[in-house]
N, C-alpha and C positions, 0 to 999 in steps of 0.2 A: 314440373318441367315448363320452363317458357317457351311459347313459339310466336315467331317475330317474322313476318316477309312482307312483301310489299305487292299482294294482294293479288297480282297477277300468274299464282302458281294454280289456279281455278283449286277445284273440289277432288278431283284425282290426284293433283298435286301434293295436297294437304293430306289425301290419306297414304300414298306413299312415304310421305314425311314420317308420319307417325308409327305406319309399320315398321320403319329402320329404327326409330328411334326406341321403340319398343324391344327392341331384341337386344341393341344395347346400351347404355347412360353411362354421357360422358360428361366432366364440370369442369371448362375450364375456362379458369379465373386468372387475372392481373390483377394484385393487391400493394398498397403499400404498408408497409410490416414499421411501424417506428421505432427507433432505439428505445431498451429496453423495453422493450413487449413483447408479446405471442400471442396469437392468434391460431385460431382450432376450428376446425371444420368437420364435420357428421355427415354419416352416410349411414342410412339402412340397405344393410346385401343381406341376401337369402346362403344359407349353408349350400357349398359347394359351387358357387359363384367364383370365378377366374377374373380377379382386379387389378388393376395395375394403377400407380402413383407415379407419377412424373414431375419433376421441377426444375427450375432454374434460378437463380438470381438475376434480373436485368440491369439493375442500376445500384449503384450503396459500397461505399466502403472497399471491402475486398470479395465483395460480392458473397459474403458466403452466408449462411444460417445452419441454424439445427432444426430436426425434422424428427416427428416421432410421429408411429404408428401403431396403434391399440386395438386390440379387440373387444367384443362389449364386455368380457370382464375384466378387462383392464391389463392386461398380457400382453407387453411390448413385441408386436411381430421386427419391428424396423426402429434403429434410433442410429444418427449418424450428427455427428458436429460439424460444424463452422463449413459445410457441402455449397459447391456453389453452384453444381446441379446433383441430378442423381436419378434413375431409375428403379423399382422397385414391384415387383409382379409376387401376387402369392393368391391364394384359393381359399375362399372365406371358409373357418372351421366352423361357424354356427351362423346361426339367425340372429342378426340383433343388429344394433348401433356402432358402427368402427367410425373413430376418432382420431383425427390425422391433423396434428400440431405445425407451426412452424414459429421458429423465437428468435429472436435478437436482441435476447435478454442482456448477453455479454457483451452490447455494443452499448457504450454511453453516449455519443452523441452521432451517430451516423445512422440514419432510415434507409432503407431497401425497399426496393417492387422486387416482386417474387408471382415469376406465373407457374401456376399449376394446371395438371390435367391431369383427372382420377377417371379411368375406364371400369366402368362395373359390367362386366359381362363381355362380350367378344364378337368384334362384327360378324354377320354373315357375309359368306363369300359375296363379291359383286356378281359373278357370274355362277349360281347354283350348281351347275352343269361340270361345271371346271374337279367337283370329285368324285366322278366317274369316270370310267375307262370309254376311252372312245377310240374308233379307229386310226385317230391321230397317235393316240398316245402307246398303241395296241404297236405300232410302227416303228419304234425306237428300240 
């Protein structure tokens, strides 16, 4: 995990950072994808982890690509073509390595940027409080 600020978040700052970040990991990347290639991306999740894959195409062509998603033994959960975004949520069946592709194999002379964002795991509420019954909610 990178962590990047500009120094004036002090020492309490940095450890709230890292407690939210710790509960969940998220990657998200601007890539440019060249005609005829693909490019593949790795994540280790623990079995029964709640993930979700997101993308878009920004710029290229007719924006679109293909997408494929693996599990570590090699078990297509997700494959969709020529998508010019898409979402995608599933709950890891094991421990290992999942492998999340995207190609623009079938494009001969037209490159793509393509952002991504892969959620491993699932924020905590902002407000803790908020799933419990209160006498606000006891009111309704």
């Amino acid at each position: 995990m990178l962590l990047r600020g500009s120094g004036t978040a002090g020492p309490w700052g940095w450890l709230a950072l890292l407690l939210v970040a710790c509960a969940a990991r998220a990657s998200e990347i601007t890539f440019e994808l060249p005609d005829n290639a693909k490019q593949c991306f790795y994540e280790e999740i623990v079995q029964g982890t709640k993930c979700t894959l997101e993308f878009q195409v920004i710029t290229g062509g007719h924006y679109d690509v293909d997408c494929r998603l693996e599990d570590p033994d090699g078990t297509v959960l997700y494959k969709e073509m020529k998508k010019q975004y898409d979402s995608f949520t599933f709950t890891a069946s094991r421990n290992g390595t999942y492998k999340f592709c995207f190609s623009n194999e079938f494009s001969t002379f037209t490159h793509k940027t393509v952002y991504f964002d892969f959620q491993v795991g699932e924020d905590p509420p902002l407000f803790p409080s908020e799933n419990r019954a209160t006498a606000l909610t006891q009111v309704k």
